[in-house]
BARONU-50205 format. One record per residue (C-alpha): residue in three letters; x, y, z. Coordinates in pm, 1 decimal. Example, Ala and Ser with C-alpha at 12.3 -4.5 7.8 and 13.67 -1.06 7.14 Angstrom:
<atoms>
(atom 'ala'; (1230.0; -450.0; 780.0)),
(atom 'ser'; (1367.0; -106.0; 714.0)),
</atoms>
This chain:
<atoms>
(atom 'unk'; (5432.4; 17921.4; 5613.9)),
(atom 'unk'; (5294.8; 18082.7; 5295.2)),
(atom 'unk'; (5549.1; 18236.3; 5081.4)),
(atom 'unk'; (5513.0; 18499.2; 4900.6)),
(atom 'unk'; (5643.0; 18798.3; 4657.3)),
(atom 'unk'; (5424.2; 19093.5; 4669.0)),
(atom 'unk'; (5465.9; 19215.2; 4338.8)),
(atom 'unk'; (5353.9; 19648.7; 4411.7)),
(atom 'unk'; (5304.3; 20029.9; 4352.5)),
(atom 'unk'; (5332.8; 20162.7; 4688.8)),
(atom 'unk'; (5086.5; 20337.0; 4696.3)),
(atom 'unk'; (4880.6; 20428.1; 5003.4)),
(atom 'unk'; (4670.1; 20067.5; 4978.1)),
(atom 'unk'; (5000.7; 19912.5; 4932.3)),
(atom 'unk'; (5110.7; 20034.3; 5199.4)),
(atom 'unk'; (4847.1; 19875.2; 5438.3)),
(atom 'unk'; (4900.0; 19522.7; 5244.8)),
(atom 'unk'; (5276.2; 19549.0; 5298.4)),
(atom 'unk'; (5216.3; 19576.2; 5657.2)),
(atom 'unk'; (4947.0; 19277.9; 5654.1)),
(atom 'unk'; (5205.9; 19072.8; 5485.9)),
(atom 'unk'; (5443.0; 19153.1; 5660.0)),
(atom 'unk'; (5247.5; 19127.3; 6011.0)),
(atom 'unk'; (5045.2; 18819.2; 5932.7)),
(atom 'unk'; (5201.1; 18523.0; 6118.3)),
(atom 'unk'; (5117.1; 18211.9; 5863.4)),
(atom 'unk'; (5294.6; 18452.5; 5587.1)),
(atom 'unk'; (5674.7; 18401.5; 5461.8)),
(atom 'unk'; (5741.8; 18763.5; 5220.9)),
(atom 'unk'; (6016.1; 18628.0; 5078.3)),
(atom 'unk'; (6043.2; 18941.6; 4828.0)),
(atom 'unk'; (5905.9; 19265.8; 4729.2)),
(atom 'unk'; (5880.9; 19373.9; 4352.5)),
(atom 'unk'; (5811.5; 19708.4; 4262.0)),
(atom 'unk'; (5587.8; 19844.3; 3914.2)),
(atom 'unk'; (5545.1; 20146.6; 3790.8)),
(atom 'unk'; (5137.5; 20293.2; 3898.9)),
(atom 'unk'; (5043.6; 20471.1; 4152.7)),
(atom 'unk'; (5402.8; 20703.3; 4087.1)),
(atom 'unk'; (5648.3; 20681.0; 3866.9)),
(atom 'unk'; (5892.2; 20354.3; 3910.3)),
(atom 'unk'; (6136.0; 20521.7; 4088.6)),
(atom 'unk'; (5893.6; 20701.3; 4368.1)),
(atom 'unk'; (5704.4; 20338.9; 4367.1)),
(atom 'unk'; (6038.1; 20172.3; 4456.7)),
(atom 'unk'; (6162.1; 20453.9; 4692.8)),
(atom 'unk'; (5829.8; 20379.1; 4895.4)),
(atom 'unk'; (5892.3; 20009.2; 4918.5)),
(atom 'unk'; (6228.6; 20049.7; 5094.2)),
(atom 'unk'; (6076.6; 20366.2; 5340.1)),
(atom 'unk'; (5854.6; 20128.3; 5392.6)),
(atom 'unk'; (6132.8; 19823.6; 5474.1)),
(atom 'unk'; (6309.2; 20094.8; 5655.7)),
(atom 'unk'; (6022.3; 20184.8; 5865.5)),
(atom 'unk'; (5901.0; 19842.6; 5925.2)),
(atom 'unk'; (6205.9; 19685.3; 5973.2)),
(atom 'unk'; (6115.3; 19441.2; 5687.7)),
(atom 'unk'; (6398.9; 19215.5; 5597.7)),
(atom 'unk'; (6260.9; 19089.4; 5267.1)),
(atom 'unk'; (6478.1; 19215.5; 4954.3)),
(atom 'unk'; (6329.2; 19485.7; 4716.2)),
(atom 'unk'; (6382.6; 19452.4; 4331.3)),
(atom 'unk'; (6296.9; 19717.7; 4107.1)),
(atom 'unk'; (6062.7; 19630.9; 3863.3)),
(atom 'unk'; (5904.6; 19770.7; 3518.5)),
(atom 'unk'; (5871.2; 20122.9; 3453.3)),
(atom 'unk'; (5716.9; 20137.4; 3111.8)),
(atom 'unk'; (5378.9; 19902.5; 3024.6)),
(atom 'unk'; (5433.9; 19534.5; 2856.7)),
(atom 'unk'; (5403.2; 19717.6; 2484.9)),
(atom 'unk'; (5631.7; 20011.8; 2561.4)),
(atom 'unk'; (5458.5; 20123.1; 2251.1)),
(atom 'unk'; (5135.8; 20281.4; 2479.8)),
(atom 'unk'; (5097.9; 20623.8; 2582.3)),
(atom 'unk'; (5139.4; 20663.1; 2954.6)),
(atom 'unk'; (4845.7; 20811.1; 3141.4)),
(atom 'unk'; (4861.4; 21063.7; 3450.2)),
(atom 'unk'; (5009.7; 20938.8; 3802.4)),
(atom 'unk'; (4690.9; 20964.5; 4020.1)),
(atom 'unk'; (4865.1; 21214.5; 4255.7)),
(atom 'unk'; (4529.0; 21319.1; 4339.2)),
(atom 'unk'; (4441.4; 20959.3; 4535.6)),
(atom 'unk'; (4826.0; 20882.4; 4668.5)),
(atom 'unk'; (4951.9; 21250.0; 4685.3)),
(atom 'unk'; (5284.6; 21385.7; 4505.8)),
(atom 'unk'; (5492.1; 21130.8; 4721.1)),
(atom 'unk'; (5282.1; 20826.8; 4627.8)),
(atom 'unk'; (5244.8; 20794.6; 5053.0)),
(atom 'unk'; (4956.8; 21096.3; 5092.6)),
(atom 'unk'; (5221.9; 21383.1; 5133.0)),
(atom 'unk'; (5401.1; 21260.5; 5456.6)),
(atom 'unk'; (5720.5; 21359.3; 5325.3)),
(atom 'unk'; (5935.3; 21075.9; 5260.1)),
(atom 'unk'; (6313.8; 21132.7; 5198.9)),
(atom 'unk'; (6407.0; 21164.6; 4816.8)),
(atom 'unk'; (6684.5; 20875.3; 4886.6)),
(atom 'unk'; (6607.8; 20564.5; 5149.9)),
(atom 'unk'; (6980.0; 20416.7; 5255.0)),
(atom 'unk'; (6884.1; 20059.1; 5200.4)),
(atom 'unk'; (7037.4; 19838.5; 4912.1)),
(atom 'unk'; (6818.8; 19702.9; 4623.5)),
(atom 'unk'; (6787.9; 19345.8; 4505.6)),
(atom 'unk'; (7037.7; 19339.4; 4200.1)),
(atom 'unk'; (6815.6; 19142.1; 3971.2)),
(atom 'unk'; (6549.2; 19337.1; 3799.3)),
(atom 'unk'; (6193.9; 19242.7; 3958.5)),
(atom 'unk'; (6084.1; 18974.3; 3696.4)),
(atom 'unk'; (6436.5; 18796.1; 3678.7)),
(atom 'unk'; (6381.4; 18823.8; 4091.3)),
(atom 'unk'; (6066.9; 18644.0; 4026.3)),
(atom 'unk'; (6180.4; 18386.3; 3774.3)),
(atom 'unk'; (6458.1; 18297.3; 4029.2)),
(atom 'unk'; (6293.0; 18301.8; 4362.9)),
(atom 'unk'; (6008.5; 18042.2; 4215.0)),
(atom 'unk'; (6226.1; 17820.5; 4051.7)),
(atom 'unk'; (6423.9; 17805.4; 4398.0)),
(atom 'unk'; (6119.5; 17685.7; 4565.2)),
(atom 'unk'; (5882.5; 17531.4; 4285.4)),
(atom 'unk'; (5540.8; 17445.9; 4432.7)),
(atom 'unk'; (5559.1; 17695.3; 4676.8)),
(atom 'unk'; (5552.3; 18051.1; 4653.0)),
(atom 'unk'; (5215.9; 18261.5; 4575.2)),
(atom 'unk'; (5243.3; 18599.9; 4386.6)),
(atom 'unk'; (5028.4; 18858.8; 4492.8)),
(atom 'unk'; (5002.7; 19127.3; 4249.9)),
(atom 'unk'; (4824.4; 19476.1; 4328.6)),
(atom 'unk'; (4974.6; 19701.1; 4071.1)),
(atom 'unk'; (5008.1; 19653.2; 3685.2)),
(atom 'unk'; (5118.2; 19286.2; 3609.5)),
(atom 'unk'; (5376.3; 19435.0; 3384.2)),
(atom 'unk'; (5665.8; 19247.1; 3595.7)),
(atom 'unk'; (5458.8; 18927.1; 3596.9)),
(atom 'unk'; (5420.9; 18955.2; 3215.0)),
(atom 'unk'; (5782.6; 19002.3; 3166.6)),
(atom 'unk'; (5893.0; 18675.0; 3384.0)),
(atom 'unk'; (5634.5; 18471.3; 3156.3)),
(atom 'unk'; (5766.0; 18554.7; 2839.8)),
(atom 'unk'; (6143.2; 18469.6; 2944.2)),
(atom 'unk'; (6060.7; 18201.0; 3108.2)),
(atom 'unk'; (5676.3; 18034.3; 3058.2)),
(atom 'unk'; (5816.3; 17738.2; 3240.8)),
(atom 'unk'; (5763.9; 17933.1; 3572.9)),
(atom 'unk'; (5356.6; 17919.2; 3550.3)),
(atom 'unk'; (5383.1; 17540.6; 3622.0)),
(atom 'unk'; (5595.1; 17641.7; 3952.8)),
(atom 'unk'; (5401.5; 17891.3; 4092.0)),
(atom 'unk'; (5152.9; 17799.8; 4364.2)),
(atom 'unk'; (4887.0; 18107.6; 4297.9)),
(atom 'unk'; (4885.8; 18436.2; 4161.6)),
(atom 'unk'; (4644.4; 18647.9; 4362.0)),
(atom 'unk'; (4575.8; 18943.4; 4192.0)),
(atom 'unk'; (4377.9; 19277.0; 4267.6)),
(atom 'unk'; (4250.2; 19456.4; 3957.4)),
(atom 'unk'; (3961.6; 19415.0; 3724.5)),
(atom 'unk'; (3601.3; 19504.0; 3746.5)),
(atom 'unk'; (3358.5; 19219.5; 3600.7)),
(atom 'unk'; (3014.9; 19291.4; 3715.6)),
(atom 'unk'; (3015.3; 19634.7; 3792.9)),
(atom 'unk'; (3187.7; 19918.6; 3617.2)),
(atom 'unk'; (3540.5; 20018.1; 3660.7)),
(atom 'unk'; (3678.8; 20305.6; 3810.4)),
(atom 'unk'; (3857.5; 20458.5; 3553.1)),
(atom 'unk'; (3662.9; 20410.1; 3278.0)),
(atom 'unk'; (3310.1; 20256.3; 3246.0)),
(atom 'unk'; (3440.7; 19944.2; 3136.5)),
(atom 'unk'; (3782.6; 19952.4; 3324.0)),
(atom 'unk'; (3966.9; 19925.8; 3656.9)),
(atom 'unk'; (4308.2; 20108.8; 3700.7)),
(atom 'unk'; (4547.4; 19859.8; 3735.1)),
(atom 'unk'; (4412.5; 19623.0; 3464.3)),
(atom 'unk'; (4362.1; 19979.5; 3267.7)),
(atom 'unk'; (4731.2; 20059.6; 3309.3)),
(atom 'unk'; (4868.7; 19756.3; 3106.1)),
(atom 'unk'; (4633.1; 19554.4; 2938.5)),
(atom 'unk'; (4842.5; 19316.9; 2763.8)),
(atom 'unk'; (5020.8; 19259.4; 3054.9)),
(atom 'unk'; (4719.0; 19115.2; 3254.5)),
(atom 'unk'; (4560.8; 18892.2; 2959.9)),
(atom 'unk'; (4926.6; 18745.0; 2978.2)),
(atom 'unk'; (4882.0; 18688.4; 3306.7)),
(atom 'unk'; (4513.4; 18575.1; 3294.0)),
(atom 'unk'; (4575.5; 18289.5; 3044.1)),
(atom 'unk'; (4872.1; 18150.3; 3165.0)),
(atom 'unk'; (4868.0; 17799.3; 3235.8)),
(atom 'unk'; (4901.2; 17875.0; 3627.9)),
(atom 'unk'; (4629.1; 17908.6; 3909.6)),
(atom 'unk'; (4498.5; 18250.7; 3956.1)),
(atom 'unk'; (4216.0; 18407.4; 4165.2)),
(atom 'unk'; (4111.9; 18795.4; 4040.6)),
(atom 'unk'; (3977.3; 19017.0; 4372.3)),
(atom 'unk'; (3879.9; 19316.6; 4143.7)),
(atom 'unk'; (3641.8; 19596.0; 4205.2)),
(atom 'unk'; (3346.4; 19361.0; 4282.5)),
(atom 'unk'; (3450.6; 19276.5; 4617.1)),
(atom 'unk'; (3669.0; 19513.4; 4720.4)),
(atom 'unk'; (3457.5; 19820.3; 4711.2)),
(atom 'unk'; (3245.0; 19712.2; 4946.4)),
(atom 'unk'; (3489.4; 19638.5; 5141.5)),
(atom 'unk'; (3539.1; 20048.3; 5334.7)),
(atom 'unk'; (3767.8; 20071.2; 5681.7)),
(atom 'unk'; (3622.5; 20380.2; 5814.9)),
(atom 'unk'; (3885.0; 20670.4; 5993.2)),
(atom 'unk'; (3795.2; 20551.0; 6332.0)),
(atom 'unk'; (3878.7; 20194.4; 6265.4)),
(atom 'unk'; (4195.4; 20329.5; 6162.9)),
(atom 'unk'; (4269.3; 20529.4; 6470.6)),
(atom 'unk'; (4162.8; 20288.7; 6696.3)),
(atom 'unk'; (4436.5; 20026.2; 6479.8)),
(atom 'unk'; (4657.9; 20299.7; 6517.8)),
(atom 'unk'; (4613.9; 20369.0; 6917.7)),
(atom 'unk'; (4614.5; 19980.8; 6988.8)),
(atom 'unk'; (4907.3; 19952.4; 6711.9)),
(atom 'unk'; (5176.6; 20195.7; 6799.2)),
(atom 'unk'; (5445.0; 20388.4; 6571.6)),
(atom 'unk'; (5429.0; 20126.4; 6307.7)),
(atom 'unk'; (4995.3; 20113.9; 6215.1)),
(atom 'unk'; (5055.9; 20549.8; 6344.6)),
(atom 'unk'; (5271.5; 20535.0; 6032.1)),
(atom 'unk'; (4981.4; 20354.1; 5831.4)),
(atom 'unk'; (4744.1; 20568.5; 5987.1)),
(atom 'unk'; (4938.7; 20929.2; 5911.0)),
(atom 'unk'; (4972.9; 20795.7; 5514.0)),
(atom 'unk'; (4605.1; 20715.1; 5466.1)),
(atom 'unk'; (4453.8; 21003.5; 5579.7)),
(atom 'unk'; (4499.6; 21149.5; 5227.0)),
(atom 'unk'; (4360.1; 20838.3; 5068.1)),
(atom 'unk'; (4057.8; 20873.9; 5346.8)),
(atom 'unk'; (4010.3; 21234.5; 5202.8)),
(atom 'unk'; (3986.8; 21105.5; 4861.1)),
(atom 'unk'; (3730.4; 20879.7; 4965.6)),
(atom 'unk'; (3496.2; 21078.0; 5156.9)),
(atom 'unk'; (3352.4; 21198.8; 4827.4)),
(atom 'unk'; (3291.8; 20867.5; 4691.2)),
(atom 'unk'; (3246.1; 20627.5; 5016.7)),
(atom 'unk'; (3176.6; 20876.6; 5286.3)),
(atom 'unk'; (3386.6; 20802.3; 5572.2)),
(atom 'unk'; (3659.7; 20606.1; 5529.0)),
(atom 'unk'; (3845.3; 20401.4; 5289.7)),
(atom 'unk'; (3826.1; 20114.8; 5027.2)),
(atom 'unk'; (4126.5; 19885.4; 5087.2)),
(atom 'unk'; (4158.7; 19733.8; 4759.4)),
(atom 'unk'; (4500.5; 19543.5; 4799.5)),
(atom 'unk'; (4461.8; 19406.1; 5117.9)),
(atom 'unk'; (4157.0; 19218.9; 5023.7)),
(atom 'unk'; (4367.2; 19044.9; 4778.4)),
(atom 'unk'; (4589.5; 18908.5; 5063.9)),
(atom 'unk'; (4327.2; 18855.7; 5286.6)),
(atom 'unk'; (4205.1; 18576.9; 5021.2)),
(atom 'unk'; (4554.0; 18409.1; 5100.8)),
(atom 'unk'; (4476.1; 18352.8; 5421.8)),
(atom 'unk'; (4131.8; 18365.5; 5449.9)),
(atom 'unk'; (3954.3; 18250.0; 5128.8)),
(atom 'unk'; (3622.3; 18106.1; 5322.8)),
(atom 'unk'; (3541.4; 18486.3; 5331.0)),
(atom 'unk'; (3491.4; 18543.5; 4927.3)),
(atom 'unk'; (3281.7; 18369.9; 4704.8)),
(atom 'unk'; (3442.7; 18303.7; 4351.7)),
(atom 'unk'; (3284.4; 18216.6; 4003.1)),
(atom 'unk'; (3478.6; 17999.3; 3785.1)),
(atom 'unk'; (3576.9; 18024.7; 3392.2)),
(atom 'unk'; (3846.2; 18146.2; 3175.6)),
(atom 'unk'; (3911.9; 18540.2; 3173.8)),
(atom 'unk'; (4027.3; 18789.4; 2873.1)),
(atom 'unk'; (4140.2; 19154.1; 2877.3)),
(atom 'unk'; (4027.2; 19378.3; 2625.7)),
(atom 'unk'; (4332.0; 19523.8; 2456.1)),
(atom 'unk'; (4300.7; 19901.7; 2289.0)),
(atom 'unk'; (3961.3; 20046.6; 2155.6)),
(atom 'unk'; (3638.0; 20208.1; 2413.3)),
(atom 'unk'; (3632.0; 19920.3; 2629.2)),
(atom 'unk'; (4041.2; 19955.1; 2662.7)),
(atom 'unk'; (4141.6; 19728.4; 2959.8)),
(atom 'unk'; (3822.0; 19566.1; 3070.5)),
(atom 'unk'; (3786.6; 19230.0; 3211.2)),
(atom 'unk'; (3579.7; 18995.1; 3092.5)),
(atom 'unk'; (3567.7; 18634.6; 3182.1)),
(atom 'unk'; (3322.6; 18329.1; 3013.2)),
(atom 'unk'; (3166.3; 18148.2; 3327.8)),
(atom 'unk'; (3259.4; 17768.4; 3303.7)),
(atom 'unk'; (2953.6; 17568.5; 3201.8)),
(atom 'unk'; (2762.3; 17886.7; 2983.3)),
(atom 'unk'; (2729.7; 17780.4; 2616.9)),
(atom 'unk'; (2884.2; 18028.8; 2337.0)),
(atom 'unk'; (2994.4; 17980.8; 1984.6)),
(atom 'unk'; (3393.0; 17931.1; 1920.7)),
(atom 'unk'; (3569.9; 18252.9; 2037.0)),
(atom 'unk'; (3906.6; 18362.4; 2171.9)),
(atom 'unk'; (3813.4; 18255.4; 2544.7)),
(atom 'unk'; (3852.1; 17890.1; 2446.5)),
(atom 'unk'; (4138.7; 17695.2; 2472.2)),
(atom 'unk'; (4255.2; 17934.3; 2817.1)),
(atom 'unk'; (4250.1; 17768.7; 3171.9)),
(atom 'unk'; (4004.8; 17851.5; 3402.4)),
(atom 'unk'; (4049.4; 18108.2; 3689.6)),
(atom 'unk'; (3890.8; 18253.9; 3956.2)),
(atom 'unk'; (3701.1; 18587.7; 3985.1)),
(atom 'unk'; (3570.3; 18689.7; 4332.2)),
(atom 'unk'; (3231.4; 18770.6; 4308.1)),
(atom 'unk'; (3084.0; 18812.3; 4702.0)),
(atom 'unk'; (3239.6; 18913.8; 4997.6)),
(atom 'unk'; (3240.9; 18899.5; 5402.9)),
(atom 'unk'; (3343.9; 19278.0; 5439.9)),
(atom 'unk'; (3323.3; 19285.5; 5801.8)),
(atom 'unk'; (3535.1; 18950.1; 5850.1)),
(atom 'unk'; (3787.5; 19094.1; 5606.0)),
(atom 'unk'; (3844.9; 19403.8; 5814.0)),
(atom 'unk'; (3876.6; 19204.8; 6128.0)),
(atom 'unk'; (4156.9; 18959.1; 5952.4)),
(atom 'unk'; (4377.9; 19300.6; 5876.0)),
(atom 'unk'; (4324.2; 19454.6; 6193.7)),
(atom 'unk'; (4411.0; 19121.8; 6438.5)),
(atom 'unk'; (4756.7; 19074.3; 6130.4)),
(atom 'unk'; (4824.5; 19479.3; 6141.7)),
(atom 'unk'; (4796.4; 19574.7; 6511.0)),
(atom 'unk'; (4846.1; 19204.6; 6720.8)),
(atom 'unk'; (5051.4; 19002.7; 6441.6)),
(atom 'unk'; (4783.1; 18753.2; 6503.7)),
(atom 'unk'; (4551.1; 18521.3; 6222.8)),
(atom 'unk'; (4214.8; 18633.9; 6220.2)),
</atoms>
């Protein structure tokens, strides 16, 4: 089994990872941590336990950060306009979900849940890596215990989405994710590059959701405001940005990756954008040397991808 802690904004996307993780039979979620994004901290952590509720999920929640790495930057606007005033397109979830939280805040959760089973648990990260961030700098020890981190954000070859140069989640706490990306620990970046050619049109959705029952209806009734969003940009359907990222757990064959040591752009016009130095290209000394070498996704099998979420979401089968 492949453990994990699905470190989150919920979030419509979210929502449909959740469920893949959840669903996917090869995959242990041995914790949820919640970031502030998509919604404010609290409304990002209310959705992760509807969601538990709903689901019937018995991994623990633990709330996680609700200001950026340097509490020093100026918070942006919640996207209500992609993930609604609820964060879950508008469904109406209940101001107060009746489920207990994980005591430990979500980066002590972290710290503690790796160290309890060092070589084995992969962090998937599809929201700011603020919580991520926070674990490394109490305890750096952790990078060398942690299997992967799998993380969706960044934009490397094309542009981003919320700036020319910049993807949101990458956008939202840049320090945070250059942390993160030259840490001494494996990680893989599935960032804009992939995943937006990656769409799940409405009527793949509402055929997951008639073959699915209440559970994938549930899925089906929060995306349709995300769909909406979309059919300005993608036509019909949606991009499903976060569940690419844990489709590469399970299915890597499906993505092609480029190797080489990656660097976030920290404040300025370019604010947040990712940038990595392909292993083998020659360049004088700069501040990309002396960082490990990751992983950026650069191709992927859309079509495959869609079918690995749908057999997880709707059968609980691998694809």
């Amino acid at each position: 089994m492949l453990k994990v802690i699905f470190d989150t904004d919920p979030g419509i996307d979210d929502a449909m990872a959740l469920l893949f993780l959840h669903r996917h039979p090869d995959i242990d979620l041995v914790g949820v941590t919640t970031v502030f994004g998509n919604a404010p901290l609290d409304i990002t952590t209310r959705n992760a336990l509807f969601l538990k509720q709903q689901w019937n999920m018995s991994a623990p929640v633990a709330k996680g950060a609700g200001v950026t790495f340097d509490p020093s930057r100026p918070e942006g606007h919640w996207p209500t306009f992609i993930h609604g005033e609820d964060g879950l397109g508008n469904i109406g979830v209940p101001d107060v979900i009746p489920l207990p939280l994980d005591a430990r805040p979500a980066h002590h959760f972290i710290i503690d849940t790796v160290k309890a089973n060092p070589g084995e648990v992969t962090l998937i990260a599809v929201g700011r890596m603020t919580n991520l961030a926070l674990a490394l700098r109490e305890d750096p020890d952790i990078a060398a215990l942690v299997k992967q981190v799998i993380v969706m954000g960044g934009a490397f070859d094309i542009n981003g989405n919320v700036s020319p140069a910049a993807e949101a989640n990458i956008h939202g706490d840049p320090e945070a994710a250059d942390l993160v990306f030259t840490a001494p620990w494996r990680v893989i970046v599935v960032g804009l590059d992939v995943t937006t050619r990656t769409v799940m049109t409405s009527k793949f959705m509402a055929d997951m959701a008639l073959e699915g029952g209440p559970d994938v209806q549930l899925l089906s009734d929060l995306s349709q405001f995300y769909i909406e969003f979309y059919s300005q940009r993608t036509g019909d359907g949606m991009v499903v940005h976060d569940s690419c990222a844990c489709v590469y757990l399970t299915n890597p064959e499906l993505f092609e990756t480029r190797s080489g040591a990656i660097r976030v752009v920290c404040g300025g016009l370019a604010d947040g954008q990712t940038i990595q130095k392909p292993d083998g290209v020659g360049f004088p000394p700069g501040k990309w040397d002396g960082h490990p070498s990751q992983l950026v996704c650069t191709d992927i099998q859309p079509e495959r991808v869609l079918s690995v979420i749908k057999s997880a979401i709707v059968r609980g089968e691998r694809g």
